[in-house]
C-alpha positions in Angstrom: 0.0 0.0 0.0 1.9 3.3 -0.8 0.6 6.3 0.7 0.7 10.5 -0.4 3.9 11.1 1.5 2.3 13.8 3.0 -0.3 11.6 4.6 2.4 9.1 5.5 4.3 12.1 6.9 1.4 13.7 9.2 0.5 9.7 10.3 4.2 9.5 11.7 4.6 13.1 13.3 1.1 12.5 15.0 2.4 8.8 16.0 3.5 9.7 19.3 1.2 12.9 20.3 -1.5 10.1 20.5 0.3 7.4 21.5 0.6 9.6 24.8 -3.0 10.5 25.1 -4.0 6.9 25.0 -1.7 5.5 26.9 -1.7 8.6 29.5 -5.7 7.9 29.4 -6.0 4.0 29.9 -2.6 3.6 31.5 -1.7 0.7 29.9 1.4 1.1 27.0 1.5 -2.1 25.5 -2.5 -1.9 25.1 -2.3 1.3 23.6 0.2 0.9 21.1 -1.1 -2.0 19.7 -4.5 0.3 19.6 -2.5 2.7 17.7 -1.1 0.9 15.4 -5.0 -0.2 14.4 -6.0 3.7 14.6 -3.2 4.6 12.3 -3.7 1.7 9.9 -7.2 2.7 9.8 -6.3 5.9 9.0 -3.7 4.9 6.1 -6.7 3.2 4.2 -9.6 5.6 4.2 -7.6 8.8 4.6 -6.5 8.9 0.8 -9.9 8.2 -0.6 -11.8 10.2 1.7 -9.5 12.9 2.6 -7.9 13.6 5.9 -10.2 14.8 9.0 -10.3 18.6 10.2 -9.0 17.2 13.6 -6.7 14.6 12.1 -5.1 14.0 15.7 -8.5 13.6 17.4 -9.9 11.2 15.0 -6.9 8.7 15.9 -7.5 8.9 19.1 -11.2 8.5 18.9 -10.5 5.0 16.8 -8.1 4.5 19.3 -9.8 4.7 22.2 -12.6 2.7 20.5 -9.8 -0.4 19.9 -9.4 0.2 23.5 -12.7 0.1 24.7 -12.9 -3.2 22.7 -9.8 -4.9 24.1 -11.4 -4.0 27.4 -14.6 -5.7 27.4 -13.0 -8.4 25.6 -10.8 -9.1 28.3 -12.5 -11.2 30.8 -9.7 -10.9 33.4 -9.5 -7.1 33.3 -12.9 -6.7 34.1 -12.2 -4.9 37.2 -10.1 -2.3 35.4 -13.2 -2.3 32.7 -15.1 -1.6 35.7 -12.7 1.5 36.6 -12.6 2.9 32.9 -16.4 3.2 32.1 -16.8 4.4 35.9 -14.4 7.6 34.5 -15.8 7.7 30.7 -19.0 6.4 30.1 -19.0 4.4 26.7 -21.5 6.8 25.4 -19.2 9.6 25.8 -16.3 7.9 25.0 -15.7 9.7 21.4 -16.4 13.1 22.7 -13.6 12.9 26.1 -11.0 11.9 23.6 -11.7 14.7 21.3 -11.4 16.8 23.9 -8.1 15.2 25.5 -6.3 16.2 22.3 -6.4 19.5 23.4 -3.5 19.3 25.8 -0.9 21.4 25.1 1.6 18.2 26.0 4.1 16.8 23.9 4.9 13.1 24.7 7.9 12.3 22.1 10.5 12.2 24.8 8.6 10.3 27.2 7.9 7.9 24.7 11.4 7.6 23.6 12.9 6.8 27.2 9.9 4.5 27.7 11.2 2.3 24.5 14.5 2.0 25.3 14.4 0.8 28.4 17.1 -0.7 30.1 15.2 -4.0 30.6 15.1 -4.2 26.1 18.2 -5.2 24.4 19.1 -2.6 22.0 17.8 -4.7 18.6 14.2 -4.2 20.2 15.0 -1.1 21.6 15.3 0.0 18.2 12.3 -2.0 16.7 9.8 -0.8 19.5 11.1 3.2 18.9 10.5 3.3 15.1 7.1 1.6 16.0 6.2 3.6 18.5 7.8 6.6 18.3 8.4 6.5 14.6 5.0 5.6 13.5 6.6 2.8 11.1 4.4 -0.5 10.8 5.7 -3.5 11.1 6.3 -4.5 7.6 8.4 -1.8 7.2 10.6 -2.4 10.0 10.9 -6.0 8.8 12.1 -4.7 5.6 14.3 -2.5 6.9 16.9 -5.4 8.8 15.8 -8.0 6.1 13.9 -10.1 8.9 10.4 -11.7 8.4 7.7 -9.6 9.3 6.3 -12.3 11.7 9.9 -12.2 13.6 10.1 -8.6 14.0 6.4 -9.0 15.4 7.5 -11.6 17.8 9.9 -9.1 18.5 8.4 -5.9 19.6 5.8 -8.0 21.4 8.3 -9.4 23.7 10.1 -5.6 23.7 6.6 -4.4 25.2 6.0 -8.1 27.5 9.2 -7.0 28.9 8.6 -3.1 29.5 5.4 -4.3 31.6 6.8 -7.2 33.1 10.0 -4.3 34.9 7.1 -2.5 35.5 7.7 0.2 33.4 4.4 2.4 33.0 4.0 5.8 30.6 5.8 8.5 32.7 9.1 10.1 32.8 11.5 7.8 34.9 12.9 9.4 37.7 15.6 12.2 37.3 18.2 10.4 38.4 18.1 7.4 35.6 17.2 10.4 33.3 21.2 11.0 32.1 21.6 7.2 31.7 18.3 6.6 29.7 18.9 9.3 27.2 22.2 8.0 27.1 20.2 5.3 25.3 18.0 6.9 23.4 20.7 8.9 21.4 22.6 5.1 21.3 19.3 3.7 19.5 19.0 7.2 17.3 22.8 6.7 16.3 22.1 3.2 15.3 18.7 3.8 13.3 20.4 6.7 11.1 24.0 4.4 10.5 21.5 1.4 9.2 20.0 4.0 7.3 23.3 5.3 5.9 25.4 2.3 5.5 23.2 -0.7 5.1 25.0 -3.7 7.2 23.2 -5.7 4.7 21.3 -6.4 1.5 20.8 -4.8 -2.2 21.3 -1.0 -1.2 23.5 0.7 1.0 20.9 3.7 1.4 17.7 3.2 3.5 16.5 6.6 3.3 13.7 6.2 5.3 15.6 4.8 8.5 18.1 8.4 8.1 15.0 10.5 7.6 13.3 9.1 10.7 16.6 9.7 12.8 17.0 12.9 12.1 13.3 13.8 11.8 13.2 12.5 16.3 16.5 13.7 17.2 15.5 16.9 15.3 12.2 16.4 18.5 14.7 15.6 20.9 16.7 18.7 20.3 13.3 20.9 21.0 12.6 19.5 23.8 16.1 19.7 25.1 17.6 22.2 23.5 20.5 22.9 26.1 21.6 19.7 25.8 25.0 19.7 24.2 25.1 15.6 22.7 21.3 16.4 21.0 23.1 18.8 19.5 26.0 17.1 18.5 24.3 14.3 17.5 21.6 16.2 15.3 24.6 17.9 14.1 26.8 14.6 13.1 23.3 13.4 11.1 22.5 16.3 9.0 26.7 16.8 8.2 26.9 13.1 6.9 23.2 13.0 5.5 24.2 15.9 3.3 26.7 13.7 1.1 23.7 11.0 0.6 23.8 12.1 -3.3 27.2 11.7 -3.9 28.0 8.1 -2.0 26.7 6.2 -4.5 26.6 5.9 -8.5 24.0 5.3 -11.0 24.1 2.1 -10.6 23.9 2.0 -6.9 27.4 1.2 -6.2 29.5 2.9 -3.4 32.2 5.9 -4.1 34.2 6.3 -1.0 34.4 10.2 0.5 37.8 10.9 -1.3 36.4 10.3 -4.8 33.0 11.7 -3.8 31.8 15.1 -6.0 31.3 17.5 -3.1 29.1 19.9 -5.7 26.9 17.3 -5.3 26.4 17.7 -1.1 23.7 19.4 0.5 25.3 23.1 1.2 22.2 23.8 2.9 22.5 20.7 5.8 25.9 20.9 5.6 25.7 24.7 6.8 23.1 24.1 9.1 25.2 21.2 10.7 28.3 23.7 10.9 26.4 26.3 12.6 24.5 23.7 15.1 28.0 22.3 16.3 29.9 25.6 16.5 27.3 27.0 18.7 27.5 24.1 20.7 31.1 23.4 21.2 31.2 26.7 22.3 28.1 26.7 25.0 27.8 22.7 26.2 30.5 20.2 28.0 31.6 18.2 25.5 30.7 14.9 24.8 31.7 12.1 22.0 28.8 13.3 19.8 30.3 16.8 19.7 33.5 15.8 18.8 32.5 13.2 16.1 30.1 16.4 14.5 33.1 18.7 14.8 35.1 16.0 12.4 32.2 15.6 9.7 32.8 19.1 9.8 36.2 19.6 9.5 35.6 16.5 6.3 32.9 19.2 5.2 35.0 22.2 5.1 37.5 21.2 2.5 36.5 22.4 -0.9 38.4 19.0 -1.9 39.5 16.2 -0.6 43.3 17.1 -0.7 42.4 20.1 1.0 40.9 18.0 4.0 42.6 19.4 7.3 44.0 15.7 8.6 46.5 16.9 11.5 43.0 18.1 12.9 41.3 15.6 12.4 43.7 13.5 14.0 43.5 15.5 17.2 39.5 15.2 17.5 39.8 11.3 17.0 42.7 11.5 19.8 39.7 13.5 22.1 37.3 10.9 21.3 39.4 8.0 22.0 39.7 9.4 25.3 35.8 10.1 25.6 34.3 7.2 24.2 37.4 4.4 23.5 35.9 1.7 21.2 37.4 -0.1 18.0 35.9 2.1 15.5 37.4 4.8 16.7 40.8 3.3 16.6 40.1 2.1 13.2 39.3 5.7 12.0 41.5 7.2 14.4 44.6 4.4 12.3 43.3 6.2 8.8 43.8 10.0 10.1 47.2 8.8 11.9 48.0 7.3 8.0 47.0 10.5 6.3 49.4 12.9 8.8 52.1 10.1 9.5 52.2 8.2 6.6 50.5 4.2 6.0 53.3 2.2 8.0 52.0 4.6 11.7 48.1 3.9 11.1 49.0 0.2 10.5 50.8 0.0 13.8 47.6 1.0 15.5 46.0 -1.4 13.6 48.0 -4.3 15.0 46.7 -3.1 18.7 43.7 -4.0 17.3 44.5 -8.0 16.5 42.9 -9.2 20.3 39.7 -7.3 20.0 37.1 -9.7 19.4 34.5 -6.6 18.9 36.4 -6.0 16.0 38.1 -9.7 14.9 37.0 -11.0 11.6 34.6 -7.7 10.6 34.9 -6.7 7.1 35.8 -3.5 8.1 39.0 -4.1 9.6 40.3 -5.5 6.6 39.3 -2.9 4.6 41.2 -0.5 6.5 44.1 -2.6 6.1 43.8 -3.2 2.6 43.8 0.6 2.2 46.9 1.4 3.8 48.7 -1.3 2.8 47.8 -0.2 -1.0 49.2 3.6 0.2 52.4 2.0 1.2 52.6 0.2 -1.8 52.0 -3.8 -1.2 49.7 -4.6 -3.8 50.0 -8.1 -2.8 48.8 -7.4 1.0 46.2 -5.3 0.0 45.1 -7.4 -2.7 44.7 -9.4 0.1 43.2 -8.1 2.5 40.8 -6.6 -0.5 39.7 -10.4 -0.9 39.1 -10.6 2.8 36.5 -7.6 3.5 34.6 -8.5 0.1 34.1 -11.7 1.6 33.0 -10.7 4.8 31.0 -8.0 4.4 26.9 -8.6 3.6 26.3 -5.2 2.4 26.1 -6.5 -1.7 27.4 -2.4 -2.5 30.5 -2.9 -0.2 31.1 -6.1 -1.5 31.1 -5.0 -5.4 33.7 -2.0 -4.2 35.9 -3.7 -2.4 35.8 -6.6 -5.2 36.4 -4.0 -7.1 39.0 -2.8 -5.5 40.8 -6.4 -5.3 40.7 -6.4 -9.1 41.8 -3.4 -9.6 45.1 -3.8 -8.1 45.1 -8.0 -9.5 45.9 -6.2 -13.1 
C-alpha cells in the first residue's frame, strides 16, 4: 500500500502525540500501542480516498480509544479495570472525552522515547519498539528495513513491550536520576537507526533513506525539547553533516564511491551549513561529549573544498579526544586512517595491529578494509590485494562487496 507522502508524513509526526494520550488515558502502554497501530492503519486506508479529517489527531485517538474500549470488554480478566474505565468515561461519551483530550498542550515524544529504550530491552528491540512507537513505522516496514520476516520482528516488539510491563515500566518520565543514563540510550538507538539508514549492514542497497530520515526527523524532536543539551546537539549535528553527502556516496548504478572520490558539488550546502552552525554554537556553550566531537570531524571533512584540501592533522586530534571520551574499535580504526594521512600508511598500520585481540572488531569486514587501504598507500599490492579479498568476503552489504571486489581487481591487473 503506498501512501501521499504527505499523509504518510502527518500519520508519523502525529504517532506519538496520541500514542501519549492513549496510553496517558488508559494507563496501559502495551494496550495502547497496539491500539495505535489499528488507529493509524485505519487511518492509512480511508484517509486517501476520503481525505484527511479537520481534527486529524482527534480522530486517531477517537478510533483509538474505541480499539481500546474493545480490548477491554473483551478481556474477561480485566474486568475490574473495565469496571474503573467506564466508571471515569461512560462508553457513550467515550468519542467526545477523547476529542477533547487532544487539546493538551503536552508533547509526549521524549517520554515515549525513554519508555522504549528501556534498560530491561536489548538494543535490537530497543530499536524496533522506537520506530514503531515513536516513529510511527508498521511492522512491515521495519521487517524490511533489517531484512527479517515480518512475523519475527512482530514476535519481537511484542516481547520488547511483554518485557517493559513485566519491569514495571508504565507511561511517565523515569525518575531524574536514571534520566542522564536513559537518554544516554536513546541517542545510542538514534545513532544506530540513522547508521542502518546510511550504510546498510546488509542487502541490495546501501541507502535506507527512510531509517536516516526518521533519525534525524526524532532527534530533530529531541533537540526541541532539550535544547541545552549539548550531545542532542551534537548528534543532530553529526546526522544532518553526513546525511548531506547521501547524493554523492553512490553511483547510478547503486554502487559505493568512498568520500575521497565523492563530488562534493553534489552535497547538501544547505544541511551541511546548518550542521556547521548547530556544532559551533554548541562546542562553544555545552560540556563536550563524544557526539560533539565526532560532529566537529564531519565538519572539519565538510570544510575542504576538496579532498586534498581536508585538514587531517586536525582531524587526527578530535579522534585523539574521542578515543579518550568514548574508546571503542571504531574509533581506533578511523582514528589508524587519520594517523596514516598525517604520518604516513606504516604509523596507522601500527595502531592497527593493537587491534588483532579485540574480538568486537576480529573477523569484521571492516578491519580488513582499512588494512587493505593502507597497505595499498604503502605500496604492497599483494597485502592489500589481500586483504581486498578478505573484507569483500565478509562484508553482507552487496554495494560494499562490489567496491571492495572492485578494488581487489583493480590492483590483481
Amino acid at each position: 500500500m503506498s501512501l501521499p507522502k504527505a499523509v504518510e508524513d502527518l500519520l508519523r509526526q502525529l504517532t506519538p502525540q496520541v500514542l501519549g494520550v492513549v496510553a496517558r488515558r488508559y494507563g496501559d502502554f502495551t494496550e495502547a500501542e497496539d491500539a495505535v497501530q489499528e488507529a493509524l492503519l485505519a487511518a492509512a486506508l480511508q484517509w486517501p480516498e476520503q481525505g484527511v479529517p479537520e481534527n486529524p489527531k482527534a480522530w486517531l485517538v477517537t478510533v483509538a480509544s474505541r480499539r481500546m474500549t474493545d480490548q477491554i470488554r473483551r478481556a474477561s480478566a480485566r474486568r475490574r479495570r473495565e469496571e474503573t474505565v467506564y466508571a471515569r468515561s461512560p462508553a457513550d461519551e467515550l468519542v467526545a472525552t477523547a476529542a477533547d483530550e487532544v487539546t493538551e498542550d503536552r508533547d509526549d515524544t521524549l517520554t515515549l522515547l525513554l519508555l522504549c529504550c528501556h534498560p530491561a530491552l536489548s538494543p535490537p528491540s530497543q530499536l524496533a519498539l522506537t520506530l514503531r512507537a515513536v516513529g510511527g513505522l508498521t511492522t512491515a516496514e521495519i521487517a524490511g528495513a533489517f531484512f527479517v520476516p515480518e512475523a519475527t520482528m512482530a514476535q519481537r516488539i511484542s516481547r520488547a513491550k511483554q518485557k517493559i510491563a513485566a519491569s514495571g515500566g508504565t507511561f511517565e518520565s523515569p525518575p531524574p536520576q536514571d534520566v542522564p543514563e536513559r537518554m544516554r540510550v536513546v541517542l545510542h538507538v538514534l545513532y544506530l537507526m540513522f547508521n542502518e539508514g546510511y550504510a546498510a549492514s546488509s542487502g541490495p542497497h546501501l541507502l535506507r533513506a527512510e531509517l536516516t530520515g526518521e533519525a534525524i526527523r526524532l532527534t530533530r524532536e529531541v533537540h526541541r525539547l532539550r535544547p541545552d543539551d549539548g550531545e542532542v546537539a551534537g548528534l543532530l549535528a553529526l546526522m544532518l553533516l553526513t546525511d548531506a553527502r547521501r547524493g554523492a556516496r553512490t553511483g547510478v548504478d547503486g554502487d559505493l564511491i568512498p568520500l575521497a572520490e565523492q563530488d562534493r558539488g553534489q552535497w547538501d550546502a544547505e544541511r551541511v551549513a546548518e550542521g556547521i552552525d548547530l556544532v559551533t554554537r554548541t562546542l562553544a556553550a555545552a560540556r563536550i561529549g563524544p557526539y560533539q566531537v565526532q560532529a566537529a570531524i564531519a565538519a572539519v571533512h565538510a570544510e575542504a573544498s576538496r579532498a586534498e584540501d581536508t585538514d587531517w592533522p586536525q582531524i587526527l586530534s578530535l579522534y585523539q579526544l574521542l578515543d579518550r571520551l568514548a574508546p571503542n574499535p571504531v574509533v581506533t580504526l578511523n582514528q589508524a586512517v587519520a594517523l596514516a594521512m598525517v604520518h604516513g600508511p606504516e604509523a596507522g598500520l601500527a595502531l592497527l595491529d593493537s587491534l588483532a585481540g579485540d574480538d568486537r572488531l576480529t573477523g569484521h569486514h571492516r578491519l580488513y578494509a582499512v588494512r587493505a587501504h593502507l597497505l595499498e598507500m604503502a605500496g604492497d599490492v599483494d597485502g592489500a590485494l589481500s586483504a581486498y579479498q578478505l573484507a569483500s568476503k565478509r562484508t553482507t552489504s552487496l554495494p560494499e562487496r562490489r567496491y571492495l571486489a572492485s578494488r581487489a581487481a583493480r590492483l590483481a591487473r
